[in-house]
C-alpha positions as CSV (number, residue, x, y, z in Angstrom):
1,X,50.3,44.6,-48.7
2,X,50.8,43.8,-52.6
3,X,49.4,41.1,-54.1
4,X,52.3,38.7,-56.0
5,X,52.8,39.0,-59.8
6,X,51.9,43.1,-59.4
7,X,54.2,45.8,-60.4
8,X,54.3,48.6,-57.5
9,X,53.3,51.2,-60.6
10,X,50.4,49.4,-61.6
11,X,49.5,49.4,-57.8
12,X,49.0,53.1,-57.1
13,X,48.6,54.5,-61.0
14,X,46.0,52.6,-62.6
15,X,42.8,50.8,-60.8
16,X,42.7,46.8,-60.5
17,X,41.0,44.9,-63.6
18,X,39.3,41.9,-62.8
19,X,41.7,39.3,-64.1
20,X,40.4,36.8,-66.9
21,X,42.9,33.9,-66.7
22,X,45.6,33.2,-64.3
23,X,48.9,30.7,-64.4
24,X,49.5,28.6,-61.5
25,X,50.5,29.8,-58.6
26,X,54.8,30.4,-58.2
27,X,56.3,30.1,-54.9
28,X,58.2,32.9,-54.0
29,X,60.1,30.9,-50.6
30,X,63.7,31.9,-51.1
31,X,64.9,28.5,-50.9
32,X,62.5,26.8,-53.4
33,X,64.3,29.8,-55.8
34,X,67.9,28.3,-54.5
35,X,67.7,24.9,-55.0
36,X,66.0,25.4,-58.5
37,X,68.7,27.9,-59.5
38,X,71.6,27.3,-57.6
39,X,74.6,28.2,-60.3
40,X,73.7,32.1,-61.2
41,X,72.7,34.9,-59.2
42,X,69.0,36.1,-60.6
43,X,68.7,39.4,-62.4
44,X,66.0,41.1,-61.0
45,X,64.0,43.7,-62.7
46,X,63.9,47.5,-61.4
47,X,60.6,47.5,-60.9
48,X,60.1,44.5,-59.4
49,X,63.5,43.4,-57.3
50,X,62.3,40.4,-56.5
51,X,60.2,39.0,-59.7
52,X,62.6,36.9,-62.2
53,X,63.9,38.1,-65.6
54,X,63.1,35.0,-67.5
55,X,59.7,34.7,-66.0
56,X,58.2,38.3,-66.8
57,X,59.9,38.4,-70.4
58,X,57.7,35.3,-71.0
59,X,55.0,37.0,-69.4
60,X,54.9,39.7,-71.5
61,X,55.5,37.9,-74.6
62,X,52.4,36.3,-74.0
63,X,50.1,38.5,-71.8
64,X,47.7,36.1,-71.3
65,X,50.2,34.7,-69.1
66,X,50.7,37.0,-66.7
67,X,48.1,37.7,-64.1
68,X,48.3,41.0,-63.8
69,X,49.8,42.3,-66.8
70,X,46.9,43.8,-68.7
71,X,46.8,47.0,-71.0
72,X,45.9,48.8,-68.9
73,X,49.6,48.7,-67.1
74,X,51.0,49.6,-70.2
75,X,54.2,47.8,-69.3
76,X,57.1,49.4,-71.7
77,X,59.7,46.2,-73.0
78,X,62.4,49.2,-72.8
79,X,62.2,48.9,-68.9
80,X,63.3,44.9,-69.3
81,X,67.1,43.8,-69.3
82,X,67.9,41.2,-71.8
83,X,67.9,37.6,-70.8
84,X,71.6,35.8,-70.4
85,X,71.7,32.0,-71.5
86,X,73.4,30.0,-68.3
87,X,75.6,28.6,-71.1
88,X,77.4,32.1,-71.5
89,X,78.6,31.9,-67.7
90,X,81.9,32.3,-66.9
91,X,82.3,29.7,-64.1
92,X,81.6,26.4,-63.2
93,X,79.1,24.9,-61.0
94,X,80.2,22.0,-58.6
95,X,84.0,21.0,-58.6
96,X,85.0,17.1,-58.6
97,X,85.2,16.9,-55.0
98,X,82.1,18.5,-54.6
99,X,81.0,15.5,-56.8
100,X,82.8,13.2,-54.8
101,X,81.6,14.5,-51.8
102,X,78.1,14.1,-53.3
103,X,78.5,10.9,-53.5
104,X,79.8,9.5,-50.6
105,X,77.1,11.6,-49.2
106,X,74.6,9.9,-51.1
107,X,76.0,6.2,-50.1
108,X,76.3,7.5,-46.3
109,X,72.7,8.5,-46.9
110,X,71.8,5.5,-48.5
111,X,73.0,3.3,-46.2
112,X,71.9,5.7,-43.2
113,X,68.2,5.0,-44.5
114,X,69.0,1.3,-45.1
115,X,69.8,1.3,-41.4
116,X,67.2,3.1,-40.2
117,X,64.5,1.3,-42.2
118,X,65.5,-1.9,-41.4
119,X,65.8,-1.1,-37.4
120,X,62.0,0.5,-38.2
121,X,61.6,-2.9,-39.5
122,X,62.8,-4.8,-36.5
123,X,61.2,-2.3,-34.5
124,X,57.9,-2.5,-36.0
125,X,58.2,-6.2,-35.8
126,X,58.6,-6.5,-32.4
127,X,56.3,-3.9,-31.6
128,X,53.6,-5.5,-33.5
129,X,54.4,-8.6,-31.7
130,X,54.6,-6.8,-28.4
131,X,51.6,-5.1,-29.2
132,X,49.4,-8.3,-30.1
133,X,50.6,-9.6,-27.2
134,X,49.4,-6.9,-24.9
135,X,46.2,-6.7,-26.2
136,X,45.8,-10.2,-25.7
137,X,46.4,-10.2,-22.2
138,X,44.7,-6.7,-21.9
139,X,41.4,-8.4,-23.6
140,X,41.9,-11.7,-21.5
141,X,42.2,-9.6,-18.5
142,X,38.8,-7.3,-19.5
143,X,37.4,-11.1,-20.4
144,X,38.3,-12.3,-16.6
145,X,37.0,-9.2,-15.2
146,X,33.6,-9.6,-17.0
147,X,33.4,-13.6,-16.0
148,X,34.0,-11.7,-12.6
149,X,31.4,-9.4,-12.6
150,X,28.7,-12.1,-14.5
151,X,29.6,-14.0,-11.4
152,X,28.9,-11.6,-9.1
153,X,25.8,-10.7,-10.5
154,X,24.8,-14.2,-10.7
155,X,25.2,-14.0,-7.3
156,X,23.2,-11.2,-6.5
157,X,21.1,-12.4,-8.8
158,X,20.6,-16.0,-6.8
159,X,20.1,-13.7,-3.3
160,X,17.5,-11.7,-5.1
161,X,15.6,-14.9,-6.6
162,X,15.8,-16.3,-3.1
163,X,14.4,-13.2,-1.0
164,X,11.3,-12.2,-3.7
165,X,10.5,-16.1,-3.1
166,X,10.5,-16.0,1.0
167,X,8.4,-12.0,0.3
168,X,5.9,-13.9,-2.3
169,X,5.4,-16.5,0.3
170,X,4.9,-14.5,3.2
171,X,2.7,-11.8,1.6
172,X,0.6,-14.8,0.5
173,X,0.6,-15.7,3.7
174,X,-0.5,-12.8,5.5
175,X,-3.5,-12.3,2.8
176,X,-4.6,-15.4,3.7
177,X,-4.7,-14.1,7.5
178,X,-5.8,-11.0,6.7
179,X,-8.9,-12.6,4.6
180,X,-9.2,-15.3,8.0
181,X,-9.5,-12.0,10.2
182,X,-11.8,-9.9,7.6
183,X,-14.3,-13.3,8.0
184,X,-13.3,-13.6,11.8
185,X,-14.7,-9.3,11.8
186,X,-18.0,-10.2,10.0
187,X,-18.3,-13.2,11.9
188,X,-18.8,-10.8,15.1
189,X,-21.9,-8.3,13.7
190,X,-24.3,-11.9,14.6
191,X,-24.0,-12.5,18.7
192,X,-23.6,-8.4,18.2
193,X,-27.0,-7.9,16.8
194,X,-28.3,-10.8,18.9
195,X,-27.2,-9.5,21.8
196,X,-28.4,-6.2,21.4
197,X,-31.6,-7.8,20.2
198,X,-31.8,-9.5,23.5
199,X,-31.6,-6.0,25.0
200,X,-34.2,-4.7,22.8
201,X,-36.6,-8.1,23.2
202,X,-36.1,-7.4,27.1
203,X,-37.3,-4.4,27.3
204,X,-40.5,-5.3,26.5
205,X,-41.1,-7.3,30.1
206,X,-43.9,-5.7,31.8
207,X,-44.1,-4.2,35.3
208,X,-42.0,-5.7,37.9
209,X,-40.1,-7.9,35.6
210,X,-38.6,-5.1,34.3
211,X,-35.6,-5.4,36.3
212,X,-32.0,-4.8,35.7
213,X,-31.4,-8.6,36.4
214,X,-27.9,-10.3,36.0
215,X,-29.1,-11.2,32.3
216,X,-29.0,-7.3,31.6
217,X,-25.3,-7.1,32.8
218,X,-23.9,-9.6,30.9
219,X,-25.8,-9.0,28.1
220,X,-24.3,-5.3,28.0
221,X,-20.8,-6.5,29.3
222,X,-21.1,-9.1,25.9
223,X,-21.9,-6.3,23.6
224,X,-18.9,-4.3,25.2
225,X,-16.8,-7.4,24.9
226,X,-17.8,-8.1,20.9
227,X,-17.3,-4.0,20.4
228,X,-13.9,-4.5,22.1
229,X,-13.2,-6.8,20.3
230,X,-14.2,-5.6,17.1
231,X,-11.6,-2.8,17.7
232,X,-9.0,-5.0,18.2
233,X,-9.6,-6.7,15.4
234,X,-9.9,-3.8,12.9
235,X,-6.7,-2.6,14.4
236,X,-5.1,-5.4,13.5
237,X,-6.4,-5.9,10.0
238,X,-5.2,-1.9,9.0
239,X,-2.0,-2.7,10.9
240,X,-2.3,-5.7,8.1
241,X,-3.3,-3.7,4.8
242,X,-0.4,-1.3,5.8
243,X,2.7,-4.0,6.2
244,X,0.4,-5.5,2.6
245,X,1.7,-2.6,0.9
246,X,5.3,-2.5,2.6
247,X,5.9,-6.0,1.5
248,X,4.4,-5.6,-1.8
249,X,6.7,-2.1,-2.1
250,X,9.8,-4.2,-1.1
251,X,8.2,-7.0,-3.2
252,X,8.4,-4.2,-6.6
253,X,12.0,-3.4,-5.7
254,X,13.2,-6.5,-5.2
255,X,11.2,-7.3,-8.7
256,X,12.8,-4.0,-10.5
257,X,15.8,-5.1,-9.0
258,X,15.8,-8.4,-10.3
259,X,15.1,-7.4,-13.9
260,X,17.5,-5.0,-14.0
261,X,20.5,-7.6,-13.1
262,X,18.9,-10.2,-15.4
263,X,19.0,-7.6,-18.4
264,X,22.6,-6.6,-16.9
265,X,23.5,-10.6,-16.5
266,X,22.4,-11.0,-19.9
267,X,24.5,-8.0,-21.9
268,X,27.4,-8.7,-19.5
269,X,27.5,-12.9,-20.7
270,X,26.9,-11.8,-24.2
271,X,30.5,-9.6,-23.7
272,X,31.8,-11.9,-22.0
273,X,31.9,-14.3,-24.9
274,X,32.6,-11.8,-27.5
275,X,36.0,-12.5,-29.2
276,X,37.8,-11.0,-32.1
277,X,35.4,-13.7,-34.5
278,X,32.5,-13.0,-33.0
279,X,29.7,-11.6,-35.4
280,X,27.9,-8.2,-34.7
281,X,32.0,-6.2,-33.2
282,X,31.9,-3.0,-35.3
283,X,33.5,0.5,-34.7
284,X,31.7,2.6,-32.1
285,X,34.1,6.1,-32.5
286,X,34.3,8.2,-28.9
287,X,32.5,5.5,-27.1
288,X,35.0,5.3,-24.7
289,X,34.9,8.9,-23.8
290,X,31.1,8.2,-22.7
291,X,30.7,7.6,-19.3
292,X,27.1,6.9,-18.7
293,X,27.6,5.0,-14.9
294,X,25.8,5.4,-12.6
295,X,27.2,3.7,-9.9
296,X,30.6,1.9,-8.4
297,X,30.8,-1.6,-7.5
298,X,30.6,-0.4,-3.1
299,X,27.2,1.4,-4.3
300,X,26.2,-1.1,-6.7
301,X,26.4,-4.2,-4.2
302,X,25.2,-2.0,-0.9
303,X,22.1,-1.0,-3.3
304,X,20.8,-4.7,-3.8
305,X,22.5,-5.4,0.1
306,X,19.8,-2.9,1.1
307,X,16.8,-3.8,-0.8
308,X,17.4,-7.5,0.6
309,X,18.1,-6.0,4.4
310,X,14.5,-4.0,3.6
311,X,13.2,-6.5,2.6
312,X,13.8,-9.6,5.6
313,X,12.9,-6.5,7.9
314,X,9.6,-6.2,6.2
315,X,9.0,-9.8,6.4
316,X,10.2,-10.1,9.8
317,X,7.3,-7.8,10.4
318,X,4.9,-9.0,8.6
319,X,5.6,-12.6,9.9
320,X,5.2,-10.8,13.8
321,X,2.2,-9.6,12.7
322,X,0.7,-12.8,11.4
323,X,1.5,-14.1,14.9
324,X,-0.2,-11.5,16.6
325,X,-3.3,-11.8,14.3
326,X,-3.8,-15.6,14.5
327,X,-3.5,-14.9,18.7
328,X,-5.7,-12.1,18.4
329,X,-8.4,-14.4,16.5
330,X,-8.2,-17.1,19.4
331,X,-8.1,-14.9,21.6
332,X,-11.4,-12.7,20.5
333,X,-12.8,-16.4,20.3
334,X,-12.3,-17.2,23.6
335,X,-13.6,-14.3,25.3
336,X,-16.9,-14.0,23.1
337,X,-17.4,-17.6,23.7
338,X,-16.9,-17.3,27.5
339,X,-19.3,-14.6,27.9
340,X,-22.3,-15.9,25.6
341,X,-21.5,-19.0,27.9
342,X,-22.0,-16.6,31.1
343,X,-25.2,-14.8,29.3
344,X,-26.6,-18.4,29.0
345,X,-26.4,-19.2,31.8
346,X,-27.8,-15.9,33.4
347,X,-30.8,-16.6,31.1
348,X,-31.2,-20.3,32.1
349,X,-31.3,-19.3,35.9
350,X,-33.4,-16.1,35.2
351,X,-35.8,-18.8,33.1
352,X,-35.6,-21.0,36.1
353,X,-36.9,-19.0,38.6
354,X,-39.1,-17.1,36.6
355,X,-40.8,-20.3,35.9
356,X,-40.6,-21.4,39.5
357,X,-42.5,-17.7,40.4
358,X,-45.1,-18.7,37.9
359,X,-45.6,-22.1,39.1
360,X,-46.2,-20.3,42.9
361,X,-48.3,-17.6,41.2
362,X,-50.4,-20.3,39.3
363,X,-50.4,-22.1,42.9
364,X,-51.8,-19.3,44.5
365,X,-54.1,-18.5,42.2
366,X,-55.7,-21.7,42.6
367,X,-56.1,-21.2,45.9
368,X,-57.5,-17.7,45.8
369,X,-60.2,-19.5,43.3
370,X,-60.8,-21.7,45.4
371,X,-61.6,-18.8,48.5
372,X,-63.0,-16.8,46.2
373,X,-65.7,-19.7,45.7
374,X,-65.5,-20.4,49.4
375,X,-66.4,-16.8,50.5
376,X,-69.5,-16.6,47.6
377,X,-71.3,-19.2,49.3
378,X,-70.4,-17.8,52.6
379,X,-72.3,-14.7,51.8
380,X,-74.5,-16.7,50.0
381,X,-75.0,-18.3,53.3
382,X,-74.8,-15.5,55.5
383,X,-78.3,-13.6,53.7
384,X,-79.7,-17.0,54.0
385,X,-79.5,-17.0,57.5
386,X,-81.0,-13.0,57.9
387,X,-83.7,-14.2,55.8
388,X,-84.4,-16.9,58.1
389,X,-83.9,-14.5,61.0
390,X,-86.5,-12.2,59.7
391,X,-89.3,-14.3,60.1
392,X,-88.7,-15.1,64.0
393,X,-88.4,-10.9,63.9
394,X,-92.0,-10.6,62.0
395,X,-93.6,-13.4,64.5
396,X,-92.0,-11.9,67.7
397,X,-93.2,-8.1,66.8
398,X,-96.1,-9.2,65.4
399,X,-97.2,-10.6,68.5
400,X,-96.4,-7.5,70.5
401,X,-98.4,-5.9,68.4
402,X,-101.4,-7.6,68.8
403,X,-101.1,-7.8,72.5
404,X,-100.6,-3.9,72.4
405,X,-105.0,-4.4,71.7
406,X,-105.6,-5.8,75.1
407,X,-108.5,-4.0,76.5
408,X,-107.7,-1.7,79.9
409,X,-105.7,-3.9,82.9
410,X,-105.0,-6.8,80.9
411,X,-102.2,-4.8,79.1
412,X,-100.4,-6.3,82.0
413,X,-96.2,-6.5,81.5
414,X,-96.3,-10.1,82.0
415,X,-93.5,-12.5,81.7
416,X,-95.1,-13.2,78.2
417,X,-94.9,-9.5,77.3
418,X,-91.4,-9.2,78.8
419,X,-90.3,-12.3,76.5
420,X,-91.5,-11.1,73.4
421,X,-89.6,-7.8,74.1
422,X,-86.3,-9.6,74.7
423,X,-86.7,-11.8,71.7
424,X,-87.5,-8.9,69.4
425,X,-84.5,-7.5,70.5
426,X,-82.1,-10.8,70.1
427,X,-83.2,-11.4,66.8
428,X,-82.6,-7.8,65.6
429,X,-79.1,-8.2,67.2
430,X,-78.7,-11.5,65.2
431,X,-79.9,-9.9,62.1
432,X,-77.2,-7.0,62.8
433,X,-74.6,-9.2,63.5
434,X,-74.8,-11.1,60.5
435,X,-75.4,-8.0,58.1
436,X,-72.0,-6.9,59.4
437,X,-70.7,-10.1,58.8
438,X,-72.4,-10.5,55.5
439,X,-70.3,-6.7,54.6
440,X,-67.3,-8.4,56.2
441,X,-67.7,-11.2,53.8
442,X,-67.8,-9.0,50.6
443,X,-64.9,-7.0,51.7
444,X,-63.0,-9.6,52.0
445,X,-64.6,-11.2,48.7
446,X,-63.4,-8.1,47.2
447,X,-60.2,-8.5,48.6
448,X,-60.3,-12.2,47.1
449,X,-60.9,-10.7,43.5
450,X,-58.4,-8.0,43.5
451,X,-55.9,-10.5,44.9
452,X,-56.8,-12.7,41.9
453,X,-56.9,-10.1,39.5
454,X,-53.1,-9.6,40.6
455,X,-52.2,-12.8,40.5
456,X,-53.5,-13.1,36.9
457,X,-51.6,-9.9,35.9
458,X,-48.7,-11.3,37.3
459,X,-49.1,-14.6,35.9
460,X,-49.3,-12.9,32.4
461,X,-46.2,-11.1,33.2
462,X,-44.2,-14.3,33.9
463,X,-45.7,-15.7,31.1
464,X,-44.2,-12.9,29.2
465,X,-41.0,-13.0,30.7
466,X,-40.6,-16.3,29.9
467,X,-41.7,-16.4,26.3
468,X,-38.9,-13.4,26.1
469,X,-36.3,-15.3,27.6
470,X,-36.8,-18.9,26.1
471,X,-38.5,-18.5,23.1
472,X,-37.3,-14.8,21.9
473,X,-33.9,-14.6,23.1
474,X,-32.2,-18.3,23.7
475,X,-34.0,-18.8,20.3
476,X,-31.9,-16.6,18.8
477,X,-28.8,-17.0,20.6
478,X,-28.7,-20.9,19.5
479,X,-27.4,-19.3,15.9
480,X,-23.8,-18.2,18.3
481,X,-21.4,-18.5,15.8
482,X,-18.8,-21.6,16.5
483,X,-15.3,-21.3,17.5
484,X,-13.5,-22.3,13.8
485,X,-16.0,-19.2,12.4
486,X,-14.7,-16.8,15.1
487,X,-11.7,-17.1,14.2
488,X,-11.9,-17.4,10.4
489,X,-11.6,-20.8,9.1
490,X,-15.1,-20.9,7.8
């Protein structure tokens, strides 16, 4: 492809120079050439057919003109036609109707333009008008639209407001039952320990007292009963700290929620009274073309539809649960309070007749005293007598031992000797008969002391028993917490 303003021989026979200064560019369009020469038909050079006569003969008058014409081209002037003034011409150029003609196409023209540039005019007029008028009613209708939507978020707004109050309420609400039923809990561990302290005070009844008595059932049926209870109650009070963090979740949403349509009420009103004289409207190029939603008006109103919906469910619930806590508490009350009433009065009857089985026991202690004393001087008594008896034994065999010295036929077996015999014999069967009753006596003497020695024994176990049960035990059990502590007012 030649460049323009290069001869064809300087192309191929001699390498480029670096040109110094160049004229400004010629178009080389065939009709710019027309309308600038119309009257003569251009003589074009051999070498270049389509390069201008006049134009190169200035060029190479002046080589500094010419943009390629250096010396090393070694253009020859011989190769050059000479240049033909248009004067020497041997025709005209337009004829007088062509002038004519030029003319009335000028006026036609004139008045074509005329036409057309006052029906622009008009046009533009009107459209301007039409155009005002649009955008008027297109900004009054975007205006409406956002009243519309400020409204409806005011709306939603208003639910919202209303909801988080009844959830802020209600959550307060159940903290305060959940802090009734956390005291109600505690309030349990003191009949619990007294009741297993009565259990462990019990068992230190001696010998036959030890006895699984009525007390000892209800005791352990009230420590089941406060255990049971217990359970329930810290059942209740996870079920509690659970729906706590469900309202509090729907609580946050509804919160988040709310913020979110305040910020949204708030840019929303400021557009809403933008107009065209507002401070602070600028140019914000291609904002239109960014769509940063997020949402559509369905999913936009069900969103806030169903964090209100969660949230009356979760109050609904928690409001089910409060009910089922403050019956739980009375409840609990009742059934702790019915039993110690039970164990109170197993103890009072246990008391009763443990004191009535000391009274006999002191009763019959008296009276063993009282034998015991009886059978002492018995004995006493009884060795008395056999001392007595032993002299009548010492006379009577004393004088059968003297007779035994009568000399030859006077040891006769007289009525005397016969009498002596017998009495000897009757007073060592007295003497017998009251050794054995003297051993009879200290047997049952014995028997007397032993029986005592029980009776003290027991007497000391009563007296245990008792101190247990009244002093001990209903002691303790006079600290029962009452019913307002049971169930967590206090």
């Amino acid at each position: 492809m030649e460049s323009l303003g290069s001869t064809l021989t300087a192309t191929y026979a001699h390498p480029r120079p670096t040109p110094t200064n160049f004229l400004p560019a010629i178009s080389t369009m065939t009709s710019t050439y027309r309308n600038r020469f119309p009257h003569y038909n251009l003589t074009h050079s051999l070498s270049l057919p389509w390069r201008p006569n006049t134009y190169y003969k200035a060029a190479s008058n002046s080589p500094s003109l010419g943009p390629y014409c250096t010396s090393s081209q070694k253009v020859s002037e011989s190769t050059m036609l000479p240049f033909v003034s248009n004067r020497t011409t041997l025709f005209t150029r337009y004829t007088p109707d062509d002038w004519y003609r030029s003319n009335l196409t000028n006026y036609q023209d004139s008045n074509t333009s005329r036409h057309n540039s006052e029906r622009l005019r008009v046009d533009t007029s009107r459209l301007i008008q039409d155009k005002y008028q649009q955008m008027r009613k297109t900004q009054a209708d975007s205006t409406q639209n956002l009243g519309e939507r400020v409204n409806d978020i005011g709306f939603w707004k208003s639910e919202i407001i209303h909801e988080l109050d009844a959830m802020i309420g209600e959550t307060n609400e159940l903290t305060d039952v959940k802090k009734k039923l956390e005291r109600a809990l505690m309030e349990t561990e003191a009949p619990l320990q007294v009741a297993r302290e009565c259990l462990f005070h019990r068992e230190k009844r001696m010998g036959i007292d030890l006895v699984h008595d009525e007390v000892e059932t209800e005791l352990l049926t009230e420590v089941d009963i406060i255990l049971c209870c217990q359970q329930r109650m810290k059942l209740h009070l996870d079920k509690a700290i659970a729906q706590l963090a469900a309202d509090r979740a729907a609580q946050h949403e509804l919160e988040k929620d709310l913020g979110d349509k305040q910020r949204a009420y708030q840019i929303d009103d400021k557009c809403h009274h933008l107009r065209n004289t507002s401070e602070g409207v600028s140019y914000f190029c291609g904002v239109e073309r960014v769509d940063a939603t997020v949402s559509v008006p369905e999913s936009w109103a069900k969103f806030t539809d169903d964090n209100i919906l969660r949230s009356q469910s979760e109050r609904a619930a928690s409001a089910k649960l409060r009910d089922d806590i403050q019956n739980l508490l009375v409840v609990t009350a009742n059934e702790m309070w019915n039993q110690f009433n039970k164990v109170n009065v197993a103890f009072t009857n246990r008391i009763a007749e443990t004191a009535d089985a000391k009274n006999k026991i002191q009763i019959h202690l008296g009276k063993t005293l009282q034998e015991i004393f009886q059978t002492e001087m018995t004995i006493e008594a009884i060795k008395k007598a056999i001392r007595d008896k032993s002299a009548f034994l010492k006379v009577a065999q004393t004088r059968l031992d003297e007779r035994t010295r009568r000399p030859n036929l006077e040891l006769c077996r007289d009525m005397a000797q016969l009498r002596l015999v017998s009495e000897v014999y009757e007073v060592g069967d007295t003497i017998q008969t009251l050794q054995q009753r003297l051993r009879e006596a200290e047997d049952t003497l014995q028997s007397l002391v032993h029986t005592k020695a029980t009776l003290e024994h027991d007497l000391a176990v009563k007296a245990n028993s008792l101190y247990i049960g009244q002093e001990k035990c209903m002691g303790m059990r006079k600290s029962f917490p009452n019913t307002l502590r049971l169930v967590g007012f206090c």
